[in-house]
C-alpha positions in Angstrom: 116.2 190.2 75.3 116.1 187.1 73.5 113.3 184.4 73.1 113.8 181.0 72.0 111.1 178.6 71.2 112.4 174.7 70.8 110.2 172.3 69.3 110.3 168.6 67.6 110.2 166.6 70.3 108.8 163.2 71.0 108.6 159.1 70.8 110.9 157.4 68.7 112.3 154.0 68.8 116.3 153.0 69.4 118.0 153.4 66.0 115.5 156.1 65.1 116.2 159.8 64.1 114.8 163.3 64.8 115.4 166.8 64.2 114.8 169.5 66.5 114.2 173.3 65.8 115.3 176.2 68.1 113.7 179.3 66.6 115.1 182.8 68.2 113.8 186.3 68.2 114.3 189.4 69.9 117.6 190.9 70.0 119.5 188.4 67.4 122.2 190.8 66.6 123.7 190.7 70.3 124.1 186.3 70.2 127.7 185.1 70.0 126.6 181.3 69.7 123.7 178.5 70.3 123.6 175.2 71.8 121.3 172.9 72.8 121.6 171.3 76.0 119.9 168.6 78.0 118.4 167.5 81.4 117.5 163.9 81.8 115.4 162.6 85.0 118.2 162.9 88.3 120.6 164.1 86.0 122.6 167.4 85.3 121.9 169.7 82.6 124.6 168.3 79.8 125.9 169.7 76.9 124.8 168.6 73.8 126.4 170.9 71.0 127.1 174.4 70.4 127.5 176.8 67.4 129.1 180.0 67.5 128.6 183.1 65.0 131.3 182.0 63.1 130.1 178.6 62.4 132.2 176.6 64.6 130.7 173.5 66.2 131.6 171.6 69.4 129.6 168.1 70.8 129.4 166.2 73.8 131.4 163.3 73.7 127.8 160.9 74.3 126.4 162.6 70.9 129.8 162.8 68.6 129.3 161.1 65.2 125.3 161.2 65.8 124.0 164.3 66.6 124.8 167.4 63.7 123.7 171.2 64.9 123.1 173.4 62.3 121.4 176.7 61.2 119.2 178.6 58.7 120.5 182.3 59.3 117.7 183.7 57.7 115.1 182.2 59.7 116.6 182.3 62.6 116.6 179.0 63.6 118.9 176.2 65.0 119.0 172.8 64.4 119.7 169.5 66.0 119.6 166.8 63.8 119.6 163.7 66.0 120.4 160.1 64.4 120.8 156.9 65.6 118.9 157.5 68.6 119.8 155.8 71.9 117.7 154.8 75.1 120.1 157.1 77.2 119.3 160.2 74.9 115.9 160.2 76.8 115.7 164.0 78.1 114.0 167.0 78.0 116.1 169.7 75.3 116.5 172.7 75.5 118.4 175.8 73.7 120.4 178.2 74.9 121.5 181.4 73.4 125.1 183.4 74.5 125.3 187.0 74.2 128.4 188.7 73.3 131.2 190.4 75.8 132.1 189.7 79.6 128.9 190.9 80.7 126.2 188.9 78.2 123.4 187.0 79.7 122.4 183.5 78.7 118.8 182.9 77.1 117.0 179.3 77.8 114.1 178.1 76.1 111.7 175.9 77.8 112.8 172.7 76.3 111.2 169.9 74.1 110.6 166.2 75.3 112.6 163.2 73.8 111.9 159.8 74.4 113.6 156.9 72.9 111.8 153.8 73.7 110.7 150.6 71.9 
């Protein structure tokens, strides 16, 4: 079992930057890579970035050159660093954790609020 616990969320203005947290416990040895995702009103869930064990990275094309995921191994923790901040990347957040092998489960958190409004 994994738990994952996102928070930074909140109000920011166009042009504006924020970093969210994705803190994970529980069985950490078994994740094979992280991502956050998001779920705006009447949308579909959309990927946002992921990072495998290996450090890799991969973003959605709407958050390329803005958005920057990164981690603090020792903590436990994933980050989302989130810059230049659009009305469009309004959405609820949330992290995801992979296990490893054919049969590993996916882990969801239960997501942090952004708003990007003026």
């Amino acid at each position: 079992q994994v738990q994952l616990v996102e928070s930074g969320g909140g109000l920011v203005q166009p042009g504006g930057s924020l970093r969210l947290s994705c803190s994970a416990s529980g069985s950490i040895s078994s994740i094979s890579a992280m991502g956050w995702y998001r779920q705006a009103p009447g949308k579909q869930r959309e990927l946002v970035a992921t990072l495998n064990s290996g450090g890799s990275t991969n973003y959605g094309d709407s958050v390329k050159g803005r958005f920057i995921m990164s981690r603090d191994i020792a903590t436990n923790t994933r980050y989302l660093q989130m810059n230049n901040l659009k009305p469009e990347d309004t959405a609820v957040y949330y992290c995801k954790a992979t296990q490893w092998g054919p049969g590993g489960m996916d882990y969801w958190g239960k997501g942090t609020l952004v708003t990007v409004s003026s």
